[in-house]
KOLVEX-384006 format. One record per residue (C-alpha): residue number from 0; x, y, z; residue in one letter. Coordinates in steps of 0.001 Angstrom, whole numbers, plus 500000, padded with zeros to 6 digits. Layout:
% KOLVEX-384006
+-----+--------+--------+--------+------+
| seq |     xx |     yy |     zz | type |
+-----+--------+--------+--------+------+
| NUM |      X |      Y |      Z |    A |
...
+-----+--------+--------+--------+------+
***
This chain:
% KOLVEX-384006
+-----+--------+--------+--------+------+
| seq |     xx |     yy |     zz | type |
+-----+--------+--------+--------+------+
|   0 | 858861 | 672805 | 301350 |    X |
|   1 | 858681 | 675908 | 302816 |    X |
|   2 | 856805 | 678213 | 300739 |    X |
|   3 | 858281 | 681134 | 298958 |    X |
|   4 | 862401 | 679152 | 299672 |    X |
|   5 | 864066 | 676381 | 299229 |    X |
|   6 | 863895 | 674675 | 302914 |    X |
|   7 | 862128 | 672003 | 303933 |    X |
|   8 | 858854 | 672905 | 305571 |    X |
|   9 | 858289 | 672490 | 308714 |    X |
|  10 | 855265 | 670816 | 309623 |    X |
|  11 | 851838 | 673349 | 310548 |    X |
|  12 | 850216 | 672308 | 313077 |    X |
|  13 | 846706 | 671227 | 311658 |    X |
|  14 | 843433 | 671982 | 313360 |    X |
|  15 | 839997 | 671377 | 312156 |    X |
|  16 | 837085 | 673827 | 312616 |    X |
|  17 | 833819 | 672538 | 312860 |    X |
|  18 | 832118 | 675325 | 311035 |    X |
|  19 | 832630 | 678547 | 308504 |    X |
|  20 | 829672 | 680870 | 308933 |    X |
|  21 | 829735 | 684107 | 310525 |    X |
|  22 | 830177 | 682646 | 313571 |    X |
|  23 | 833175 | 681395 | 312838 |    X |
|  24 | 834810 | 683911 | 310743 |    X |
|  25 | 837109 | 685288 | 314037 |    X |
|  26 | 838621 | 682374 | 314713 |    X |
|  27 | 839606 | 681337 | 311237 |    X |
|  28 | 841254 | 684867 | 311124 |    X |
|  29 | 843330 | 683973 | 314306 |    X |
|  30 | 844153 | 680375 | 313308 |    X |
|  31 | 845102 | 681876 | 309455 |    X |
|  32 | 847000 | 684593 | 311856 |    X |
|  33 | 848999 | 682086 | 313527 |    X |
|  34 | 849760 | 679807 | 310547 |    X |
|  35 | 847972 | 676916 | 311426 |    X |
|  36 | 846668 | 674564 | 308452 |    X |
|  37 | 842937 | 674662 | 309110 |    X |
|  38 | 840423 | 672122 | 307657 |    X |
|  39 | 837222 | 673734 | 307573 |    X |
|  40 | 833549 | 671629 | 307713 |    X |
|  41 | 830423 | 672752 | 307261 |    X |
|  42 | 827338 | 671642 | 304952 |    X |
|  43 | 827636 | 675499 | 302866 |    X |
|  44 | 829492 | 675388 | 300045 |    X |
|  45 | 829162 | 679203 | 300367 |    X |
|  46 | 830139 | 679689 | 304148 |    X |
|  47 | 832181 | 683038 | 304613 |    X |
|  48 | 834830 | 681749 | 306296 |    X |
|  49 | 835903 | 678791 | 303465 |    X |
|  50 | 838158 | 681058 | 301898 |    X |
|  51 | 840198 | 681983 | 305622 |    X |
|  52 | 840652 | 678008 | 305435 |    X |
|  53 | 843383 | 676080 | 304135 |    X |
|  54 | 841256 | 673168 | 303029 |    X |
|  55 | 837684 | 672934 | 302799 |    X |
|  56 | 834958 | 670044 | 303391 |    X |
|  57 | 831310 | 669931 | 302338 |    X |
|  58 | 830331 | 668414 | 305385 |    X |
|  59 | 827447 | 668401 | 308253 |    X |
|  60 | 828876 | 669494 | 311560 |    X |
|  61 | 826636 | 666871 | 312622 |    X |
|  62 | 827978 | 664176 | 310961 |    X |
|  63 | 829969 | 662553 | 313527 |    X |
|  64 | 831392 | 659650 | 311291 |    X |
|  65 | 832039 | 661536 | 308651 |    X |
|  66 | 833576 | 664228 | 311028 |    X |
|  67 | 836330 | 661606 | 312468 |    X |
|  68 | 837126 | 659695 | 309357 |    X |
|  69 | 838055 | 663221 | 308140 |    X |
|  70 | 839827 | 664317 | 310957 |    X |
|  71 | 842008 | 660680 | 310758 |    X |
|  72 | 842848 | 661375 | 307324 |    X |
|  73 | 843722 | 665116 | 307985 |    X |
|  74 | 846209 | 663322 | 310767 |    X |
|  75 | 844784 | 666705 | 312971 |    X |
|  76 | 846227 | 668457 | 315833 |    X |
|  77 | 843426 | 669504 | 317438 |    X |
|  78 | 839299 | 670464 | 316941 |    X |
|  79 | 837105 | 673153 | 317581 |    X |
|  80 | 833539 | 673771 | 317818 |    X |
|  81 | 833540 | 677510 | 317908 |    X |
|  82 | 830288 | 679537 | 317858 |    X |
|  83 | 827993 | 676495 | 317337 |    X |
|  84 | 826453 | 674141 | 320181 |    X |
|  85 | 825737 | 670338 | 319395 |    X |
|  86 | 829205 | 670465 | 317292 |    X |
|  87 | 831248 | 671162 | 320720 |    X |
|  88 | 830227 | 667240 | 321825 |    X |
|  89 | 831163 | 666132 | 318888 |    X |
|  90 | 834516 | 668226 | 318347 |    X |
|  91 | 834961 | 666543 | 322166 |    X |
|  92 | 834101 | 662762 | 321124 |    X |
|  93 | 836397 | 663146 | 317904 |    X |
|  94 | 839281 | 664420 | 319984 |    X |
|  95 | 838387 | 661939 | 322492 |    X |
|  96 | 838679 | 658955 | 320314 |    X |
|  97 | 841569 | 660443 | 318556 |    X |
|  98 | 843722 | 660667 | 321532 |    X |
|  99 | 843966 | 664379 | 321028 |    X |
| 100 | 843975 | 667367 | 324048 |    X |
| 101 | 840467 | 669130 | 324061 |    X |
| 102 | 839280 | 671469 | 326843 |    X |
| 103 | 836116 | 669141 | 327676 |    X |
| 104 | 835470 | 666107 | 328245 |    X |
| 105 | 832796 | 664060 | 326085 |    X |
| 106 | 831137 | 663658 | 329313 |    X |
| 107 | 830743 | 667765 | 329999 |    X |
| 108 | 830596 | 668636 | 326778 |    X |
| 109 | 827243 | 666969 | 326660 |    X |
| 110 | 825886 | 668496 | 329355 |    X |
| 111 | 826749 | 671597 | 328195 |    X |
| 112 | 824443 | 671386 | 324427 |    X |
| 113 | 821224 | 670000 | 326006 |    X |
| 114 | 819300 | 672719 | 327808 |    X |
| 115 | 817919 | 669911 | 329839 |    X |
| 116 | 820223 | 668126 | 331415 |    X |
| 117 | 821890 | 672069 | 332071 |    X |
| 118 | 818646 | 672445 | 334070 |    X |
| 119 | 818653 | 669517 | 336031 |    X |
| 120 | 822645 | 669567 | 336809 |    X |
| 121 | 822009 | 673852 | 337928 |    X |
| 122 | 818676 | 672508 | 340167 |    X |
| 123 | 821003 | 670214 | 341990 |    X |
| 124 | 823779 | 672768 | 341927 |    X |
| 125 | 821262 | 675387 | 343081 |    X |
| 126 | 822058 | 677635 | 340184 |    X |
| 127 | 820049 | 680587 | 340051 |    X |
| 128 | 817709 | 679908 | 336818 |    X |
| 129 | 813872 | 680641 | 335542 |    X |
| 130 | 811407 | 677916 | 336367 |    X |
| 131 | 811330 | 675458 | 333375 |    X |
| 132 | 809509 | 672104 | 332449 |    X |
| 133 | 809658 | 669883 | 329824 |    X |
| 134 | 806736 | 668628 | 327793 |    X |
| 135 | 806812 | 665915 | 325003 |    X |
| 136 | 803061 | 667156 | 323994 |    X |
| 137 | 801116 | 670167 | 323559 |    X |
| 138 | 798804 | 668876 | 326586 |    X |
| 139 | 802032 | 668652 | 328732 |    X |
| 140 | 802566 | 671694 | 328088 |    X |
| 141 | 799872 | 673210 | 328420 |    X |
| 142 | 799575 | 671637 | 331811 |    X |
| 143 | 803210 | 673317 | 332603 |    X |
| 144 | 801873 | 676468 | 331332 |    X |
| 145 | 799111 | 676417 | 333825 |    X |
| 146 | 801655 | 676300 | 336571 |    X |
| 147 | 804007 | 678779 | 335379 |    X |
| 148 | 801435 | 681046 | 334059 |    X |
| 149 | 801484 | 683716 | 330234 |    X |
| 150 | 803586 | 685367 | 329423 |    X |
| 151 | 806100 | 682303 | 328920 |    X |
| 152 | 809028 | 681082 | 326675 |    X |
| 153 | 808679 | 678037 | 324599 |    X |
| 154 | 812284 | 676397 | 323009 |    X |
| 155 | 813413 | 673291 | 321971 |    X |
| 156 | 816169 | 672167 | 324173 |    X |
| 157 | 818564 | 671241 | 321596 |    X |
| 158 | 818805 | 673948 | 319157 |    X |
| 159 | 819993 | 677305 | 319033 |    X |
| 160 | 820479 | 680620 | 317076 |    X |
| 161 | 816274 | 680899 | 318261 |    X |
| 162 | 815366 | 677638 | 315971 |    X |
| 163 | 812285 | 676649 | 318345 |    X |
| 164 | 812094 | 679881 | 320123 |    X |
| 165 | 809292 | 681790 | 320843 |    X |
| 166 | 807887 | 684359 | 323474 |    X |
| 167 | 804310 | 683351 | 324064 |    X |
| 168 | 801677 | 686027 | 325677 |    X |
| 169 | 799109 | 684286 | 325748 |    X |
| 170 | 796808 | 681462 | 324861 |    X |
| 171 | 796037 | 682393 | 321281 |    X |
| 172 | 799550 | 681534 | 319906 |    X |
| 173 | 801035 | 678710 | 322559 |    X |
| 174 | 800021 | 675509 | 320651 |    X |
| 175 | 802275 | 677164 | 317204 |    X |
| 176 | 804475 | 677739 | 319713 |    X |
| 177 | 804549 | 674498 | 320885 |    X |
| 178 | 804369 | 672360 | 317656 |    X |
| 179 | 807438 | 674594 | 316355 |    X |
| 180 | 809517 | 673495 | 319199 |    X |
| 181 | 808671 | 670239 | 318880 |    X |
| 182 | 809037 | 669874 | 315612 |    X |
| 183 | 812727 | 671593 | 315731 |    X |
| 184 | 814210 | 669598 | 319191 |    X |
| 185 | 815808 | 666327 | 318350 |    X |
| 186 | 814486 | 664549 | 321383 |    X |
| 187 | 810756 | 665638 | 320043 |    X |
| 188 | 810198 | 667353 | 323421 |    X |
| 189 | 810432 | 670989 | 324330 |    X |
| 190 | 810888 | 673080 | 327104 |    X |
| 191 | 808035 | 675732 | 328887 |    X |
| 192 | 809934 | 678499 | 330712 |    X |
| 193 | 809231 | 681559 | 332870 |    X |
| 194 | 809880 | 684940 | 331324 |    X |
| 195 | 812476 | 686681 | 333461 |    X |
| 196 | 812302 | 690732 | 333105 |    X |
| 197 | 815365 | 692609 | 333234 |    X |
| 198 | 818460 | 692829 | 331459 |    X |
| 199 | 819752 | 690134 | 329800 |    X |
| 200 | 823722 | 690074 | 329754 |    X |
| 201 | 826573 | 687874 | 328617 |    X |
| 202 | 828782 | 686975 | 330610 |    X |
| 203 | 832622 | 685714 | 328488 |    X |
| 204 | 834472 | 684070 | 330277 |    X |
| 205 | 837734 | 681303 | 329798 |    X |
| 206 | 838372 | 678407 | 332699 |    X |
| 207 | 841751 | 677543 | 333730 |    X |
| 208 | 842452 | 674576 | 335421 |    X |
| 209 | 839402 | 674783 | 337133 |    X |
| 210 | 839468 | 678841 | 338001 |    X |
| 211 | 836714 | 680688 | 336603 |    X |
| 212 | 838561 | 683740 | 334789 |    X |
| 213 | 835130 | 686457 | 333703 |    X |
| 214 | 836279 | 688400 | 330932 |    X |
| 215 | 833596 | 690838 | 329149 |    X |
| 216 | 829685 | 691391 | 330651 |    X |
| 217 | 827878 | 692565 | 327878 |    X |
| 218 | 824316 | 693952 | 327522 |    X |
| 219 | 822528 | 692117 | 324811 |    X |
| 220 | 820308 | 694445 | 323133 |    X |
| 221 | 817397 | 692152 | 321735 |    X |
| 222 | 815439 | 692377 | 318085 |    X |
| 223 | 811446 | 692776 | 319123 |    X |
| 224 | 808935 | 689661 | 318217 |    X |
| 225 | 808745 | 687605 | 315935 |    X |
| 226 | 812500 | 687844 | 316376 |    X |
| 227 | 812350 | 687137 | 319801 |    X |
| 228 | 816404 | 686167 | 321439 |    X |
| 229 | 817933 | 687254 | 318023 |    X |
| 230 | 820936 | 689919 | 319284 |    X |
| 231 | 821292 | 693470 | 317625 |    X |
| 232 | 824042 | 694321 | 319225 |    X |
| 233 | 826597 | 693622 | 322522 |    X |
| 234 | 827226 | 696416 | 324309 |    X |
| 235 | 830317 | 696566 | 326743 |    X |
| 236 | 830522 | 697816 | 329427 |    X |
| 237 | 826987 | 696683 | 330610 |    X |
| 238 | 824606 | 699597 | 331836 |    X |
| 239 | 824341 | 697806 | 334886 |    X |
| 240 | 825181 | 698914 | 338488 |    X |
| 241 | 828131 | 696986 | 339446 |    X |
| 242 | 826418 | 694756 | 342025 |    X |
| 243 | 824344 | 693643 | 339440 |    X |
| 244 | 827230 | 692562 | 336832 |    X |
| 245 | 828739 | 690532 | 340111 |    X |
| 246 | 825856 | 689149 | 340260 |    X |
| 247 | 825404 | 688082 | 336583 |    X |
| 248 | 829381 | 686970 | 336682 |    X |
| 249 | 828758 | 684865 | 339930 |    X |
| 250 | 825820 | 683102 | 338685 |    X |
| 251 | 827747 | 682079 | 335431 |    X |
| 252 | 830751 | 680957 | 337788 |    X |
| 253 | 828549 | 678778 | 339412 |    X |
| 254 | 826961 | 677316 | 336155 |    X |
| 255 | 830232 | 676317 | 334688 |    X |
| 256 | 831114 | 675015 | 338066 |    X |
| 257 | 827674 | 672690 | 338138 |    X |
| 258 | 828186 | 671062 | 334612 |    X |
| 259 | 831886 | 670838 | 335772 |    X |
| 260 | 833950 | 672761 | 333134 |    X |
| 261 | 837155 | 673424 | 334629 |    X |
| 262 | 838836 | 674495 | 330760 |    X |
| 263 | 838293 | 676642 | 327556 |    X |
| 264 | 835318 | 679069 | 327079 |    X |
| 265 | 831840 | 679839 | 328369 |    X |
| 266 | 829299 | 682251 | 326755 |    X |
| 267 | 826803 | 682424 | 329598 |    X |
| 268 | 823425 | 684411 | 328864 |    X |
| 269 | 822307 | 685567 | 332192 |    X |
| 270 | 818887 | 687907 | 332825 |    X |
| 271 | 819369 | 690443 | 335641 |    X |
| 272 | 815952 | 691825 | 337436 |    X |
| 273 | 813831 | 692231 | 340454 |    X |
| 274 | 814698 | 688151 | 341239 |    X |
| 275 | 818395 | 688966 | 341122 |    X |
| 276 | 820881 | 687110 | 338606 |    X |
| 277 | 819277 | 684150 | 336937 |    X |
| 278 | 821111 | 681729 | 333976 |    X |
| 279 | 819245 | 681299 | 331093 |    X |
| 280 | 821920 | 679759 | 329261 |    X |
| 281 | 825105 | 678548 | 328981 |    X |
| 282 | 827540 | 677424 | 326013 |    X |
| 283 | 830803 | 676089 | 326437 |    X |
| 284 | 832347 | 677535 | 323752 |    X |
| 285 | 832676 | 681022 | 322207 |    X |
| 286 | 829903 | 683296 | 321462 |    X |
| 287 | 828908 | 683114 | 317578 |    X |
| 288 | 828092 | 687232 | 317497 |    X |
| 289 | 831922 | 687850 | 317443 |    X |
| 290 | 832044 | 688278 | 321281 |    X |
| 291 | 835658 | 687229 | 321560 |    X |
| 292 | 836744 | 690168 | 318692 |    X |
| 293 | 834458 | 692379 | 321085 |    X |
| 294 | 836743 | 691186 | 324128 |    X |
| 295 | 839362 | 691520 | 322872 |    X |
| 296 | 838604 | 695380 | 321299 |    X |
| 297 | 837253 | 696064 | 324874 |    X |
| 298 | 839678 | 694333 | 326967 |    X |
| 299 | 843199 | 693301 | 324731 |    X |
| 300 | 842344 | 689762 | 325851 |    X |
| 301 | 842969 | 687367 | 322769 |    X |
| 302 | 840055 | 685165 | 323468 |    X |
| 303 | 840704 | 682997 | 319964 |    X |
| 304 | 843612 | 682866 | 320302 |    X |
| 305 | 842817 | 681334 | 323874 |    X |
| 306 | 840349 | 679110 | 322442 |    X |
| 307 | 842679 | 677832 | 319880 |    X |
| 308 | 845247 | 676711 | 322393 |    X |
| 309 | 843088 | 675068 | 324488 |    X |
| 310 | 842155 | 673367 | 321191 |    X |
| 311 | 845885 | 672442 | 320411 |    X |
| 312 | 846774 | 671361 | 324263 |    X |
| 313 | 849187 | 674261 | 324517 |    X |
| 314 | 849907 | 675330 | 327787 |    X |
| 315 | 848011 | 679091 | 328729 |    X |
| 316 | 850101 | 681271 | 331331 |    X |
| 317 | 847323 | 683033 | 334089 |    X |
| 318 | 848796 | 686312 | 333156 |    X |
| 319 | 847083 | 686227 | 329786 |    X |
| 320 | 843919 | 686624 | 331087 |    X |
| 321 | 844634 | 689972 | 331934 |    X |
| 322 | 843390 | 692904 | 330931 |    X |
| 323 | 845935 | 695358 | 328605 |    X |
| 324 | 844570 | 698541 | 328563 |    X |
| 325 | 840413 | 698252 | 328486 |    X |
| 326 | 838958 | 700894 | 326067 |    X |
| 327 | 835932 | 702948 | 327971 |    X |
| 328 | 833705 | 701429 | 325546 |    X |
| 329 | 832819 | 698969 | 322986 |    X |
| 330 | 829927 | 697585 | 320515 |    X |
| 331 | 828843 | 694971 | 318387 |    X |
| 332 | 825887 | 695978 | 316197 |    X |
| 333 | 824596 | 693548 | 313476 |    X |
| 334 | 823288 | 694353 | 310309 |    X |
| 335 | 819957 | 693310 | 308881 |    X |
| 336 | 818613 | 693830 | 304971 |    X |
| 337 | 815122 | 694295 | 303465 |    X |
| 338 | 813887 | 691175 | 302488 |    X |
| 339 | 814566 | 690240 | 298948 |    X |
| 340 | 817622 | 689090 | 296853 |    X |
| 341 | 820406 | 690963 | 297483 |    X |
| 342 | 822004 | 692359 | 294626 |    X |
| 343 | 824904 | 694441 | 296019 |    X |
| 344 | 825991 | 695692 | 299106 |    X |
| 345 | 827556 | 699477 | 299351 |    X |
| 346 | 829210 | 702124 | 301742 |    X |
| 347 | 831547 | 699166 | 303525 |    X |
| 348 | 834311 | 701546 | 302994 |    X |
| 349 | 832843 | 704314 | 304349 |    X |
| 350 | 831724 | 702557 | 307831 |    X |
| 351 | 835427 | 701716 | 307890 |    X |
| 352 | 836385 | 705051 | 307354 |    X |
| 353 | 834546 | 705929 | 310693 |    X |
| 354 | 836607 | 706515 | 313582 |    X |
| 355 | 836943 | 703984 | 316426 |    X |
| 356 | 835330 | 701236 | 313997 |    X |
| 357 | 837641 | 698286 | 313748 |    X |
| 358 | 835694 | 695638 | 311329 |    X |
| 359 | 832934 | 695447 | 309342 |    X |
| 360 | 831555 | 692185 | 308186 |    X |
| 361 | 829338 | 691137 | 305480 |    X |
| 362 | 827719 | 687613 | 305397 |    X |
| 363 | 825888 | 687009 | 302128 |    X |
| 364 | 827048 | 687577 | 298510 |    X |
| 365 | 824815 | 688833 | 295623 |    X |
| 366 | 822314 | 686439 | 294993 |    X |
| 367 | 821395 | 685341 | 298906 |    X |
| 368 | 817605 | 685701 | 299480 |    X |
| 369 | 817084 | 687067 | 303255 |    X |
| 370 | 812975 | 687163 | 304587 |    X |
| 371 | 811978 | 688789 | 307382 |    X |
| 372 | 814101 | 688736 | 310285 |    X |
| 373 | 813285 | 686118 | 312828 |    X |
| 374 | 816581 | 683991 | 314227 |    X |
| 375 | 820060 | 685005 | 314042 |    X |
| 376 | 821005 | 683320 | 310819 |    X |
| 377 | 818441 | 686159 | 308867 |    X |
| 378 | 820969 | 689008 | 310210 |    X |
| 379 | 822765 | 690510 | 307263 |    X |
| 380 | 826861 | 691050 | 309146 |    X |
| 381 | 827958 | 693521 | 311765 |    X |
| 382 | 829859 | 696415 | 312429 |    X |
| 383 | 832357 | 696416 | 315846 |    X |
| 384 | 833670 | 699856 | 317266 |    X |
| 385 | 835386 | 701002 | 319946 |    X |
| 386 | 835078 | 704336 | 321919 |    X |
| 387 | 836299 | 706508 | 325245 |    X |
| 388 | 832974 | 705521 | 326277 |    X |
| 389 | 830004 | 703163 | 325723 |    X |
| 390 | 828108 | 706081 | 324513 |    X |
| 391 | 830962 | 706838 | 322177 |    X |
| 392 | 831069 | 703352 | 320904 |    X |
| 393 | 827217 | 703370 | 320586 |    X |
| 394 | 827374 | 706599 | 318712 |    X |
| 395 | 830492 | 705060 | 315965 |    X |
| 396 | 829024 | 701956 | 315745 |    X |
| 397 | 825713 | 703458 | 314680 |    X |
| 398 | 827117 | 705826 | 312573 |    X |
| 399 | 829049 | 702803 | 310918 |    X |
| 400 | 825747 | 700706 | 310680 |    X |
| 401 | 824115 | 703828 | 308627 |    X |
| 402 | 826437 | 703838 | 306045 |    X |
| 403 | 826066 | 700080 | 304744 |    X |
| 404 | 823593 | 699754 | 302216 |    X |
| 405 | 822266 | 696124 | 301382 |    X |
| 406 | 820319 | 696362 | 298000 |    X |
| 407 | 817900 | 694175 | 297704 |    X |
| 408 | 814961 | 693105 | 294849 |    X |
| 409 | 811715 | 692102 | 295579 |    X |
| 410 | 811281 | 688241 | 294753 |    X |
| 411 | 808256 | 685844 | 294936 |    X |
| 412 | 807310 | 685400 | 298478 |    X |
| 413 | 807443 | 681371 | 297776 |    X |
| 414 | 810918 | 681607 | 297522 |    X |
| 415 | 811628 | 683217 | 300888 |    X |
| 416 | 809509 | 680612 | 302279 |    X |
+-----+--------+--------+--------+------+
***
């Protein structure tokens, strides 16, 4: 029955959502927006975005088996991997399977979570991308890093949100380095990269029927070591000269074009220096640090909303992809707490109250232990704002950020471990 009347009820179109962290918690909003039934998954029974979902399931967004036989008994519309990488193969198999639209096929979608196979397809593409190799042993590589000389990157090439990550200076710390990426990759191999200076960027962006439609170019303002790749904030519009942001949204063009996505989203990370343009990464999906809420604050571009049809197999008009009316400047700041258990969190009212600010999220409830920061997951929430400028939208944003207060306790250091 309808709810609330006396009608029969039509039927909501169902959609499952593999995932309901932070990373998530914009698209839920837009699915709950548009009245789909959503069937959240993920392993947390506390995830922050169970509550946006219609149904919930204590499940890995690994667990492929478990995944499908839920989405069969859900009788699903459609499936999303939003924010998250290995989950967008499997969202991509399920549908596949299923014999339900998805944006990529299995065959892409794989290409697009393993950082290796991404290098080899943008070598033979001749993408624009640091020198990497791949080691499966701390002698490989330290034989790689002999080539490609300190400082260097280490990463597994299967993980993300900087599980496996680490900017190595020299020779003292590149065997921890090393082991940690090996011991985080699921092939039990990692990869030894060039460090690119310059700016890194992002570069969001949604395919249509094979045409490459760049959205936002954002700076990525970067957390210092040990936190090395974790985001502070997105800034929009990049500080760049605007040769340099063509250059940054050609060389993601060509990525997506090389691992042949011709549908749905890209969140390309791109480093722009003395070398030119050069892909570090990209994800076929949407960017977990709320960059399509930034896109579509900076731009009026509904990019989950876009997602979600895509997801569905509803058809998306060109004209969509359009900018409205662009604000002159927006941000995405994150949040970080003192480490401890957190007790209460204060002043979200007041960072509302600040002019230009449109959200302000909160990830952890009382009783979440955070350490020290060191990958994205130890970030606290975020603030978004929007301004007649960047430097306006820097300026709210900050002054949003300032009045959030995470209280925290100290608690045995074993316990943060």
């Amino acid at each position: 029955m309808e709810r609330g009347t006396g009608t029969p009820e039509r039927r909501r179109r169902r959609l499952l959502v593999l995932g309901a962290g932070a990373a998530q918690l914009g698209l839920l909003e837009a699915a709950r927006a548009l009245d789909l039934f959503v069937i959240a998954v993920d392993r947390d029974p506390a995830a922050p975005g169970f509550p946006l979902a219609d149904r919930r399931a204590i499940i890995s967004t690994e667990d492929e088996p478990g995944i499908e036989r839920l989405a069969e008994a859900e009788r699903i519309n459609g499936v999303i991997a939003p924010g998250i990488d290995w989950p967008v193969a499997v969202a991509a198999r399920v549908a596949k399977r299923l014999a339900l639209a998805h944006p990529l096929t299995p065959e892409v979608a794989q290409l697009a979570i393993s950082k290796v196979k991404q290098r080899e397809r943008f070598g033979e593409a001749g993408v624009p991308q640091p020198r990497t190799e791949i080691a499966k042993s701390l002698a490989e590589a330290r034989a790689a890093v002999e080539r490609l000389g300190f400082p260097c990157v280490v990463k597994a090439p299967d993980r993300q949100g900087q599980r496996g990550l680490a900017l190595v200076e020299d020779e003292a710390s590149f065997a921890t380095a090393v082991d940690a990426a090996l011991e985080a990759s699921r092939s039990t191999s990692c990869l030894v990269e060039e460090l690119i200076d310059g700016q890194e960027v992002t570069v969001n962006a949604f395919s249509l029927d094979g045409r490459f439609h760049p959205l936002t170019v954002t700076d990525r303002m970067r957390a210092d070591p040990p936190a090395f790749g974790v985001a502070l904030a997105h800034v929009w519009p990049s500080a760049l000269a605007p040769a340099h942001v063509g250059a940054a949204v050609e060389a993601a063009r060509e990525a997506a074009a090389a691992l042949g996505i011709e549908n749905g989203p890209t969140y390309t990370q791109v480093v722009v220096g003395s070398q030119g343009a050069k892909v570090v990464e990209l994800a076929a999906r949407l960017g977990g640090g709320h960059d399509a809420e930034l896109c579509e604050a900076a731009l009026g571009v509904d990019l989950n909303e876009l997602a979600l049809a895509a997801a569905l197999g509803e058809p998306i008009p060109a004209q969509v992809l359009a900018p409205l009316e662009p604000a002159g400047g927006a941000v995405t700041q994150f949040l970080t707490a003192s480490p401890g258990e957190l007790r209460a969190v204060e002043g979200v009212d007041e960072a509302l109250a600040v002019e230009g600010v449109a959200r302000a999220r909160i990830y952890r409830t009382p009783g979440w232990r955070f350490g020290e920061l060191r990958i994205g997951s130890d970030r606290a929430g975020a603030v978004q704002a929007v301004g007649d400028s960047r430097a306006q939208a820097l300026e709210r944003a900050a002054a949003a950020a300032e009045r959030i207060r995470f209280v925290t306790a100290d608690v045995d250091a074993k316990a943060l471990a």
